[in-house]
One Martini backbone bead per residue (centre of mass of N, CA, C, O) as a GRO file, in nm:
protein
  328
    1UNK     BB    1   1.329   0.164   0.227
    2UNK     BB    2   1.549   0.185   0.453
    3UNK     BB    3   1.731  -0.076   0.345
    4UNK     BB    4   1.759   0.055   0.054
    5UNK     BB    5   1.898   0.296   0.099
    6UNK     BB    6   2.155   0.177   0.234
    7UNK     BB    7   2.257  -0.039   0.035
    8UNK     BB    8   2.306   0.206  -0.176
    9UNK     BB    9   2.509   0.363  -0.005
   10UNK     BB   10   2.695   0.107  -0.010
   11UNK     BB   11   2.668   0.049  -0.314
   12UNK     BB   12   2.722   0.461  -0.382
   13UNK     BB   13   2.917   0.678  -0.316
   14UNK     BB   14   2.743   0.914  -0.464
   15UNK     BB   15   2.542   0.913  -0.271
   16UNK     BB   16   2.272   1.116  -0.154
   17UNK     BB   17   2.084   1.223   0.148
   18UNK     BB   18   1.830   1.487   0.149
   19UNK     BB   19   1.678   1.724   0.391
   20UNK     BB   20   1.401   1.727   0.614
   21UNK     BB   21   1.499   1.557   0.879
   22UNK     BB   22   1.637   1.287   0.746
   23UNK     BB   23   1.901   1.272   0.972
   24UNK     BB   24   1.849   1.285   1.271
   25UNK     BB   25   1.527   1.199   1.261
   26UNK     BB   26   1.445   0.999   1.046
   27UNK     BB   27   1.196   1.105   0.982
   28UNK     BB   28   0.887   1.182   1.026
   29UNK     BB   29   0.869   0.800   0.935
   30UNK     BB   30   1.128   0.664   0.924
   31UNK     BB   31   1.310   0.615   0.675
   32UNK     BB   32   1.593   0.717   0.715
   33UNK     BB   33   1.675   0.572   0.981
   34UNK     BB   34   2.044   0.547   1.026
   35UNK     BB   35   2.197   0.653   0.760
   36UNK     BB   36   2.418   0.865   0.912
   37UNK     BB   37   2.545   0.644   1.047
   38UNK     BB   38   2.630   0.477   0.817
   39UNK     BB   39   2.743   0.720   0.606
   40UNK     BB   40   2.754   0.956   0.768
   41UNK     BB   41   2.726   1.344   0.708
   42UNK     BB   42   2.822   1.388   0.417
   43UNK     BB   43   2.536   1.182   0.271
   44UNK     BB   44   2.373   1.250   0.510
   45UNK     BB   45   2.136   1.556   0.564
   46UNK     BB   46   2.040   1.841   0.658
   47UNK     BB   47   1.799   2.081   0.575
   48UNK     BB   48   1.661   2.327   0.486
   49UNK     BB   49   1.282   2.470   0.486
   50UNK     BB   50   1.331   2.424   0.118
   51UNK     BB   51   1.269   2.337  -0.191
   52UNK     BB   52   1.455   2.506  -0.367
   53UNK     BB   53   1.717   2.425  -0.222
   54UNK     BB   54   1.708   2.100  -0.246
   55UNK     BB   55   1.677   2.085  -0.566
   56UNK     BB   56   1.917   2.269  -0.614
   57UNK     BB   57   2.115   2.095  -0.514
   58UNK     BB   58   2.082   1.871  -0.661
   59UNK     BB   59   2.143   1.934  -0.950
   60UNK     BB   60   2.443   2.023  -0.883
   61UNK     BB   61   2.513   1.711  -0.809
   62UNK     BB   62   2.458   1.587  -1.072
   63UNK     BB   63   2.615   1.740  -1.279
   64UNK     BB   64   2.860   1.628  -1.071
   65UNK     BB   65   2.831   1.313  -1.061
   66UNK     BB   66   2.601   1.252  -0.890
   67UNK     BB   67   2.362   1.084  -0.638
   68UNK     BB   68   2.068   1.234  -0.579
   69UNK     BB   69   1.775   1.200  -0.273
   70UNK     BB   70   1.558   1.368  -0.222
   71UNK     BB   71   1.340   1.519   0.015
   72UNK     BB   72   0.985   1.571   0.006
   73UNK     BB   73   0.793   1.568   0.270
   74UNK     BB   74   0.543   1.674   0.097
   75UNK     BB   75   0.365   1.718  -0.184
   76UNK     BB   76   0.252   2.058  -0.131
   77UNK     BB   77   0.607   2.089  -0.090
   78UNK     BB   78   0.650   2.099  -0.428
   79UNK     BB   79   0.535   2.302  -0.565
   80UNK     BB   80   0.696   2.579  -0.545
   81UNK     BB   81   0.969   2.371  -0.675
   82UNK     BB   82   0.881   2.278  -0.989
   83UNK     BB   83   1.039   2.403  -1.169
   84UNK     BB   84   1.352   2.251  -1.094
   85UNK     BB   85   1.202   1.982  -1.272
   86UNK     BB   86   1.106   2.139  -1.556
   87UNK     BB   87   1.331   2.403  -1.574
   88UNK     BB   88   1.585   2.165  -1.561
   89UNK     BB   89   1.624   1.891  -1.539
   90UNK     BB   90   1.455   1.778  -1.764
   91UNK     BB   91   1.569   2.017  -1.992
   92UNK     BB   92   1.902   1.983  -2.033
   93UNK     BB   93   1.910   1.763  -2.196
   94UNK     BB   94   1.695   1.874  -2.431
   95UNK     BB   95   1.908   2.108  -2.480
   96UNK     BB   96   2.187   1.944  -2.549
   97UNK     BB   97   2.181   1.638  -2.655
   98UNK     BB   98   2.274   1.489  -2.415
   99UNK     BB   99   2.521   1.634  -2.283
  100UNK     BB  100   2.314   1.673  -2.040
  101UNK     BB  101   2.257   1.617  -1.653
  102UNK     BB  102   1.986   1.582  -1.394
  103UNK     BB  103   2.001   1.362  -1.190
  104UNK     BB  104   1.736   1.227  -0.972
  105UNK     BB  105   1.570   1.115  -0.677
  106UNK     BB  106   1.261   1.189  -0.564
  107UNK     BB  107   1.124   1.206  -0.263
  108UNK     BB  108   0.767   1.143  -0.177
  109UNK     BB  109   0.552   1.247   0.028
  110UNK     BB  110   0.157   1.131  -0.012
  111UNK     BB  111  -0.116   1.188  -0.038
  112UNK     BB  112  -0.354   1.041   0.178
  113UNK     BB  113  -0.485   0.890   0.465
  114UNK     BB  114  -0.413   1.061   0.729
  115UNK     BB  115  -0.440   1.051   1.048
  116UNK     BB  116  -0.454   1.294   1.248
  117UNK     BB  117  -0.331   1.446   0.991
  118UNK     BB  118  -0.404   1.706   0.802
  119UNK     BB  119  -0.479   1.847   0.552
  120UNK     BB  120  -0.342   2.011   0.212
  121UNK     BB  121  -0.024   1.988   0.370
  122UNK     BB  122  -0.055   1.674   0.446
  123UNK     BB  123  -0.328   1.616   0.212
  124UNK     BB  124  -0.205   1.508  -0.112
  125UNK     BB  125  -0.352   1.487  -0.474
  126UNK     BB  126  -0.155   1.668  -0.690
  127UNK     BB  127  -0.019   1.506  -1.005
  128UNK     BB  128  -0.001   1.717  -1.265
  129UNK     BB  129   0.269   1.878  -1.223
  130UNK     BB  130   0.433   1.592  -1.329
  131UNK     BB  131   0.288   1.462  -1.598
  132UNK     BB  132   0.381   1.707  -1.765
  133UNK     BB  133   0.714   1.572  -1.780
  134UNK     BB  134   0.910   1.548  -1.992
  135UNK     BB  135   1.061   1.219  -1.893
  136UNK     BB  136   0.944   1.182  -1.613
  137UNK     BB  137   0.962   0.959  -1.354
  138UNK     BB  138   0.687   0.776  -1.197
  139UNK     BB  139   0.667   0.644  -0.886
  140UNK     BB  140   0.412   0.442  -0.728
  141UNK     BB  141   0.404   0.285  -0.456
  142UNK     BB  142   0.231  -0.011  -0.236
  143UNK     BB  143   0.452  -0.162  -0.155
  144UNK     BB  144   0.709  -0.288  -0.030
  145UNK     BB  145   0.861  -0.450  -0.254
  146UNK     BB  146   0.784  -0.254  -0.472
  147UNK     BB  147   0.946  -0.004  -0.364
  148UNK     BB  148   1.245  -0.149  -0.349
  149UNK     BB  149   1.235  -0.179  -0.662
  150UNK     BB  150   1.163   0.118  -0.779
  151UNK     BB  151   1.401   0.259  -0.626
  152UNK     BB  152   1.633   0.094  -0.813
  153UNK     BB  153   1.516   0.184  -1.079
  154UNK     BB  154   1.606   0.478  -1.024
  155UNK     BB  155   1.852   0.474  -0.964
  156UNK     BB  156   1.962   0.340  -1.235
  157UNK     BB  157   1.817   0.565  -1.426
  158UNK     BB  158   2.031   0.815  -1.305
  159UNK     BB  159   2.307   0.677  -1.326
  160UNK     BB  160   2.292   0.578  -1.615
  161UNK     BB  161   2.080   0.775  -1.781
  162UNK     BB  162   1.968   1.073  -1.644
  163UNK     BB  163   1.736   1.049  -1.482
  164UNK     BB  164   1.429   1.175  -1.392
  165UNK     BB  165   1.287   1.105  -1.040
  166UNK     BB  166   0.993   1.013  -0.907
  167UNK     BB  167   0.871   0.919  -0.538
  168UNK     BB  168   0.521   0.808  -0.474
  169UNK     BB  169   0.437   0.780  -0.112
  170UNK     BB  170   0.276   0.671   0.085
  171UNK     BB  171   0.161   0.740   0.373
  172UNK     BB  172  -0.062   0.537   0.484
  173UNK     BB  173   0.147   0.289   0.394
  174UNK     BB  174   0.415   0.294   0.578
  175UNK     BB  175   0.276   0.099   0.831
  176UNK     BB  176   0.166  -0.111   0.699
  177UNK     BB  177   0.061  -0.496   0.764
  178UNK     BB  178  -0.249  -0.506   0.659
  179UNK     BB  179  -0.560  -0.593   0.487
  180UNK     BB  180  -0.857  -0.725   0.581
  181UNK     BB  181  -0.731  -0.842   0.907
  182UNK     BB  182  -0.607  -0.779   1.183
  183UNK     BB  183  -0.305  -0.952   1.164
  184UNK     BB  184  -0.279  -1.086   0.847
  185UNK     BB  185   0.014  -0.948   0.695
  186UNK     BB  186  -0.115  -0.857   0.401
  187UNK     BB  187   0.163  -0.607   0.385
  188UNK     BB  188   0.367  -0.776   0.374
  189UNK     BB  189   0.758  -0.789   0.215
  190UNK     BB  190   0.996  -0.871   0.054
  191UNK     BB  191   1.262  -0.805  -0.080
  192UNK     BB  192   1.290  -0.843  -0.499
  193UNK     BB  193   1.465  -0.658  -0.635
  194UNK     BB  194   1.386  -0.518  -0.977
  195UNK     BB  195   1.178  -0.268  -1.142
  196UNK     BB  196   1.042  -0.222  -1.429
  197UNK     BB  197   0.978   0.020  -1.610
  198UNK     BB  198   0.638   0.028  -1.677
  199UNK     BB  199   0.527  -0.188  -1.477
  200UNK     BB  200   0.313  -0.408  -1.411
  201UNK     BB  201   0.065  -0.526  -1.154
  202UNK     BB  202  -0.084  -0.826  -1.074
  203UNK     BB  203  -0.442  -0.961  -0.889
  204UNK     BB  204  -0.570  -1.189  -1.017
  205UNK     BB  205  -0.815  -1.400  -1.260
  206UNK     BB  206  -1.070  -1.243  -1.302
  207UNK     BB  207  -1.327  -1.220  -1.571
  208UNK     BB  208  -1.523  -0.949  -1.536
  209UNK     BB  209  -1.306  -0.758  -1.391
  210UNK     BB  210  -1.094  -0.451  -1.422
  211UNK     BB  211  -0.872  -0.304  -1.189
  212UNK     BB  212  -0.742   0.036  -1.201
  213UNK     BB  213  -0.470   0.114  -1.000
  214UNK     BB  214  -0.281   0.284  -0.670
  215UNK     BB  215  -0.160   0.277  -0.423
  216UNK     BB  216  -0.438   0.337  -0.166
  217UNK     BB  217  -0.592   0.176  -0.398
  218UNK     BB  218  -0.515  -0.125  -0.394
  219UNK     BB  219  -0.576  -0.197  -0.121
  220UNK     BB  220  -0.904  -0.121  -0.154
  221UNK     BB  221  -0.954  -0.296  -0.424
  222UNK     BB  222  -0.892  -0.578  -0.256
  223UNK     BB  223  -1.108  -0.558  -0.074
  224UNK     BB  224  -1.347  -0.431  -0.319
  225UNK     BB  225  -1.314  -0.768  -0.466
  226UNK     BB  226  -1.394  -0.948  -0.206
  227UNK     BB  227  -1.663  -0.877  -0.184
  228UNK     BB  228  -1.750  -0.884  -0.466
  229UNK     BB  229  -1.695  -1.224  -0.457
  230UNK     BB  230  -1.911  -1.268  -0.267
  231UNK     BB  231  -2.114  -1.177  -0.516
  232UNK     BB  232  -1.980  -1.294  -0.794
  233UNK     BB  233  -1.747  -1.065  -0.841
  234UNK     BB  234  -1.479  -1.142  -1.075
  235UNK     BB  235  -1.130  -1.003  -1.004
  236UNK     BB  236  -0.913  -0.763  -1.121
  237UNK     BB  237  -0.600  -0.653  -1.036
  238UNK     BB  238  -0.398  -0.329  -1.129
  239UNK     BB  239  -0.097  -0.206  -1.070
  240UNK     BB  240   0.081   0.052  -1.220
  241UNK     BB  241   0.270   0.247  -1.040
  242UNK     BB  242   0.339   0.367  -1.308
  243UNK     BB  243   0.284   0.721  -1.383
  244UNK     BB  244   0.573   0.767  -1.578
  245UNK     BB  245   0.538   0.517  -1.787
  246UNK     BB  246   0.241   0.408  -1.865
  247UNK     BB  247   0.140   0.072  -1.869
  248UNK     BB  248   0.000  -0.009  -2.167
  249UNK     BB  249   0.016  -0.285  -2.195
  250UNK     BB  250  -0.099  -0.424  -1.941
  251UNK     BB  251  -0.337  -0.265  -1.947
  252UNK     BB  252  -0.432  -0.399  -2.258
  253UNK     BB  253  -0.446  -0.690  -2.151
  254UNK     BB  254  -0.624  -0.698  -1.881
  255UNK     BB  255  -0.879  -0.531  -2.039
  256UNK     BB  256  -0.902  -0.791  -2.255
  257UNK     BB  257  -0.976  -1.008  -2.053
  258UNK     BB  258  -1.290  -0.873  -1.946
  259UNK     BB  259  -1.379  -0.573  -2.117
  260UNK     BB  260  -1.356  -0.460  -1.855
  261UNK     BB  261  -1.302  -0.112  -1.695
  262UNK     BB  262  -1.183  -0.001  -1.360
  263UNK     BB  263  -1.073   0.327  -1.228
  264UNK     BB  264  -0.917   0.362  -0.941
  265UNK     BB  265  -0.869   0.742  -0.870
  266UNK     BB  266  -0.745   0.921  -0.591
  267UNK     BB  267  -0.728   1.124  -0.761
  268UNK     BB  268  -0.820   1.405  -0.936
  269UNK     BB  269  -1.041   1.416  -1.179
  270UNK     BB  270  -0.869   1.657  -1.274
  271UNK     BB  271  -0.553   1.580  -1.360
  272UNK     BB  272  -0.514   1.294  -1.309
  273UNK     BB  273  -0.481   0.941  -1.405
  274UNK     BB  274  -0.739   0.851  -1.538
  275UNK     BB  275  -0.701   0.980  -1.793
  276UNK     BB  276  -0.494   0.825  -1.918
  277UNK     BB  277  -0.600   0.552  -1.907
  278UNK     BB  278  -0.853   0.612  -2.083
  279UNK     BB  279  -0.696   0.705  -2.313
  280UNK     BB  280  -0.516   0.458  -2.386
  281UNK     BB  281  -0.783   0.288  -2.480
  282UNK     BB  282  -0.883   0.481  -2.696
  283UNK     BB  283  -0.676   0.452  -2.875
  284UNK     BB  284  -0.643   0.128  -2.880
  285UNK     BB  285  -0.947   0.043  -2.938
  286UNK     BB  286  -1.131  -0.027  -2.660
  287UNK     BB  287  -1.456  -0.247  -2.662
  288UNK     BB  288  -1.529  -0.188  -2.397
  289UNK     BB  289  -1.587  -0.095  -2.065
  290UNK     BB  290  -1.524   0.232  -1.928
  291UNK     BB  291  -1.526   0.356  -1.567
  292UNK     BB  292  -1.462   0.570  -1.319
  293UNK     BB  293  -1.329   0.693  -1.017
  294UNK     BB  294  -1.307   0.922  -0.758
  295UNK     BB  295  -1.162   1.206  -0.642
  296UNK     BB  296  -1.228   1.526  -0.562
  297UNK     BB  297  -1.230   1.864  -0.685
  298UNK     BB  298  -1.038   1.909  -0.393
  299UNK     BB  299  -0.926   2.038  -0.100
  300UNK     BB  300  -0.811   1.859   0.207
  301UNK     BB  301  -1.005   1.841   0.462
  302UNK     BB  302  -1.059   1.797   0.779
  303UNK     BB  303  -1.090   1.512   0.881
  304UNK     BB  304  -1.416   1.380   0.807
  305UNK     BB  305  -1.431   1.568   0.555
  306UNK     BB  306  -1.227   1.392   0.378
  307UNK     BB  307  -1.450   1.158   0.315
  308UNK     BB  308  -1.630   1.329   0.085
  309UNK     BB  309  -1.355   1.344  -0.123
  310UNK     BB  310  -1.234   1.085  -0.138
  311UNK     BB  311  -1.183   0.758  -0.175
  312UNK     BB  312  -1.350   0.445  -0.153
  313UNK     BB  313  -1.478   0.145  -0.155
  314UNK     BB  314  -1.764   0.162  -0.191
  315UNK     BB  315  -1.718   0.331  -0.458
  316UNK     BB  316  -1.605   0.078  -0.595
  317UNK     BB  317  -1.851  -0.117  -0.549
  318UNK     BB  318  -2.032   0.044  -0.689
  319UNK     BB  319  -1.886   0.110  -0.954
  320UNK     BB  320  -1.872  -0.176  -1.043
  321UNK     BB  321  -2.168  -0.270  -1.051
  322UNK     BB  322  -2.275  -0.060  -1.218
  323UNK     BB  323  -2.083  -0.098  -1.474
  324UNK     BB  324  -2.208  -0.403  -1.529
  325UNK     BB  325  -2.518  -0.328  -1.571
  326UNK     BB  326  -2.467  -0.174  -1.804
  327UNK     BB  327  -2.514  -0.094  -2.111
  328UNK     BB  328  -2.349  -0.130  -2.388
   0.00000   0.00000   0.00000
C-alpha cells in the first residue's frame, strides 16, 4: 500500500493525501510513512481530528479537479461523517446528469482481529452504512497484491469516471506476513498491475465446497480449507474483494462448480454482506445448497470477550462440515 501510494502520487500531480496523523508520523500504521518526504507538504499533509472536515476537505478538492486520498483512521470513526459520502459526494453526479461529480478513494482501516487494542471504535465491523450507497466502489483487499491493485483501480476510477470509492483495509493483515505455520511467507506478494472492479479471486479447484468471503475471512478460510482437506473436504475459496460492485459472475461461476456455497462472513449477520451475496445466488436460481456463518450482532467488547463476537476458523470448519451433511 505504502509503495503505490507513493508510485501514485509521482504520477498523478493532482492527487493528494490527507487525514489524522498521515503526514509526519506516517499514519497509525506506518501506510503512510515517508510520502510527505517524497511529495511534499502541499499534497500530503495532517488534518484536523474530525473526519467530517476530512471527508469535506476531499469533496472541495474532487469538485476542483482534483484526486483526493483522504484517509478515515478507523471504521469507527466514519459513521459519524458518512452523510458526507452519501449526501454529497456520490448524489452529486446523480443530480446533476453527470455534470458534475465529487471523486474521491477514501482509505478505511476496518474490521476487527486487531489484537491488543480493541473496542468498537477500534474494532469494528459495520459497513450496511457503505453498501447501500448507489453507485459507491466498495474495494475490501486482503492480500498485499490484490490491495495494491485495487488501490490503482480505485484511483484509475476517480480520476477518470469520477467515481467514489472506499478503500476498507483489515487492520489485523496490515502486518501480516505467513499464513498456516510462523515463518511460511505465505501472505506476503509483490505488487502486480491493476485489479479489474468488481472481480473475484478463486483459490484451489476442489470440487465439494466453494467458501465465499473477504477480508479477514480470506486468510481463515484458507487455514479451515486446509484442515478441512486434511479430512477429505475438498474446497475452493473465492476472495469476493469487491463489496460493491458485487462480482457476481464469479460468484455464480465457482457456486456452480461444487454446488455447495458456504459464505464465511466477518461482517455482522444482520446488514453484513452475507446478505448481499445470498441474495445474489437466489436471484440466479442458484439449485445447489447454501449456506452462511458470520460474526454476531454486537458490538465489538475488549479483549477475549471479542472472540465470543467475531468469526472464527472453527466456525467456518464446523459450518463446512455441518453444510455438506445436512440433507439437500
Amino acid at each position: 500500500m505504502n509503495r503505490t501510494l507513493g508510485e501514485l502520487l509521482d504520477e498523478r500531480p493532482g492527487m493528494l493525501v490527507f487525514g489524522e496523523d498521515v503526514a509526519r508520523k506516517g499514519g497509525v500504521y506506518g501506510v503512510t510513512r515517508g510520502l510527505v518526504k517524497r511529495a511534499g507538504a502541499a499534497r500530503v499533509f495532517d488534518t484536523i481530528l474530525d473526519e467530517q472536515s476530512i471527508l469535506g476537505l476531499a469533496l472541495g478538492f474532487g469538485i476542483s479537479g482534483m484526486l483526493p486520498v483522504p484517509e478515515i483512521q478507523y471504521l469507527a470513526y466514519l459513521h459519524n461523517a458518512a452523510d458526507q459520502l452519501r449526501g454529497e459526494a456520490a448524489t452529486l453526479p446523480f443530480f446533476s446528469s453527470g455534470r458534475y461529480r465529487n471523486p474521491m478513494v477514501v482509505r478505511i482501516a476496518g474490521y476487527a482481529y486487531q489484537k491488543g487494542f480493541g473496542g468498537h471504535f477500534h474494532n469494528d465491523n459495520a459497513v450496511a452504512a457503505l453498501r447501500d450507497i448507489p453507485g459507491l466502489v466498495i474495494a475490501s483487499p486482503s492480500r498485499p497484491d490484490d490491495a495494491a491493485g485495487m488501490l490503482r483501480a480505485c484511483a484509475d476510477a476517480a480520476e477518470h469516471e469520477g467515481r467514489v470509492c472506499a478503500m476498507l483495509e483489515p487492520i489485523a493483515l496490515y502486518h501480516a506476513r505467513d499464513l498456516h505455520e510462523d515463518g511460511d511467507g505465505g501472505w506476503l506478494a509483490p505488487a502486480s498491475g491493476t485489479v479489474p472492479i468488481g472481480r473475484a479471486r478463486t483459490y484451489g479447484d476442489g470440487g465439494d465446497l466453494t467458501v465465499v468471503t473477504f477480508a479477514n475471512g480470506l486468510r481463515m478460510s484458507l487455514r479451515a480449507a486446509r484442515r478441512l482437506e486434511a479430512g477429505g473436504v475438498r474446497c475452493r475459496v473465492l476472495d469476493l474483494r469487491w463489496l460493491a460492485p458485487l462480482p457476481v459472475e464469479d460468484l455464480l461461476r465457482e457456486a456452480r462448480a461444487t454446488g455447495a456455497v458456504l459464505v464465511a462472513d466477518e461482517t455482522r449477520r444482520t446488514g453484513g454482506v452475507s446478505e448481499g451475496v445470498l441474495t445474489a445466488l437466489a436471484d440466479a436460481g442458484f439449485p445447489g445448497r447454501a449456506a452462511r456463518v458470520t460474526s454476531e450482532d454486537s458490538f465489538i467488547p475488549l479483549g477475549d470477550a471479542a472472540y465470543h463476537v467475531l468469526l472464527s476458523e472453527a466456525a467456518i470448519e464446523e459450518a463446512a462440515r455441518r453444510l455438506l451433511t445436512s440433507p439437500r
